[in-house]
N, C-alpha and C positions, 0 to 999 in steps of 0.2 A: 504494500500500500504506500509506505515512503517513496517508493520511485514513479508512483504515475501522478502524487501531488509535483513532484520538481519539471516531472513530462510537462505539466498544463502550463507554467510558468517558464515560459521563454521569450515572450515579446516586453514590452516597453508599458508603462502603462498611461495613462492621459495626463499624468501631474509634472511626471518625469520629462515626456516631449516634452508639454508646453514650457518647464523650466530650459529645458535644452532651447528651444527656438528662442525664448527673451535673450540668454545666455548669446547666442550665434547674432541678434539683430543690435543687441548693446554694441559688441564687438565690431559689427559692421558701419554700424552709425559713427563711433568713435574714428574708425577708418574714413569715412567718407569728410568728417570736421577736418581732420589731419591732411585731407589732400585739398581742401580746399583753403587751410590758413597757407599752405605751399604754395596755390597758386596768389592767392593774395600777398605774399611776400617778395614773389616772382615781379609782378604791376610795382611793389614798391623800391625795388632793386632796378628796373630798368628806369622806372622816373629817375633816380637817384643818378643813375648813370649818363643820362641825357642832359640832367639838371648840369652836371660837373663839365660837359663838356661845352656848355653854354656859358659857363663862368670863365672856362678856358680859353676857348675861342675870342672873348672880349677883350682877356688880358692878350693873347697874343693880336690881335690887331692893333690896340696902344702901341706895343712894341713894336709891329711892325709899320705903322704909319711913326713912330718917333713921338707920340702925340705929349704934349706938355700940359695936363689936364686941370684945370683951376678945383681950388678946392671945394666941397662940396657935395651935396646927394645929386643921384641923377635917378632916374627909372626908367623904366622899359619894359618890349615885351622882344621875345624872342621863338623860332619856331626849331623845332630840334625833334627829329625822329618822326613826323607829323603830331607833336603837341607843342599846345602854347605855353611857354614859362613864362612868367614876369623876375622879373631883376632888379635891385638896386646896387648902384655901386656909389659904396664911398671913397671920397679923395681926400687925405690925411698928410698931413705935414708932416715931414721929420728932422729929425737934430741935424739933419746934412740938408744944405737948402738945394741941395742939388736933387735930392729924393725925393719923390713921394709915394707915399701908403696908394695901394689900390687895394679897399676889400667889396670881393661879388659878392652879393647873396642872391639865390636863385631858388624861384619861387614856384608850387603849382599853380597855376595859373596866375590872377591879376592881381588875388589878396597877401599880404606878407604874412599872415599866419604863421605857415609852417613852411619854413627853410627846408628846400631839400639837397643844397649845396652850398659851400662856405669856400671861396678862395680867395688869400692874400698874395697881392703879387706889389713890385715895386717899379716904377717907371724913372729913366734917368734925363735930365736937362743937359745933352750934348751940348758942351762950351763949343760958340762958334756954328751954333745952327740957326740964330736966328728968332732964338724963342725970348 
């Protein structure tokens, strides 16, 4: 008689599944947040990366136009990878009056809120150019 009770008891029974399926759908739902703060960090890493070359790009045209820049805030908007940034660059005086401070901040779009790039660069007054 012992062996035909353990015969009857071989399948799963309805408490068990349903713990198992909550179990297997936690698991999955966890999975699916995970792949989506990925992709949301992804969107924040190429802004970041476009923001930086927007800041770059500005200092190198100073430099490469020679440009002698009064002091002072400027703004803008700028387009970079098909998005709009906005920018401010400040002009800062230094203890060498031949130097001045250039710092970009570069912006998502037109409000300065939140910074998604920061570069300081320095521009020099060639003696003999005129400026």
């Amino acid at each position: 008689m012992a062996r035909s009770r353990c015969a009857k008891r071989k399948g799963f029974t309805l408490v068990e599944v349903l713990v198992a399926l909550a179990i297997v759908s936690i698991a999955l739902m966890s999975a699916l947040r995970a792949a989506g703060v990925g992709t949301s960090n992804a969107d924040e890493l190429r802004s970041r990366l476009l923001a930086g070359w927007v800041a770059e790009n500005m200092l190198a045209e100073h430099r490469a136009r020679a440009d002698w820049l009064p002091l002072g805030i400027a703004r803008g908007t700028a387009r970079q990878g098909g998005l709009e940034f906005g920018w401010r660059e400040e002009v800062i005086s230094t203890p060498n009056p031949a130097f001045r401070r250039v710092d970009v901040r570069v912006f998502a779009g037109s409000t300065e809120t939140h910074s998604l790039a920061h570069l300081a660069g320095f521009i020099v007054n060639v003696p003999g150019s005129g400026r």
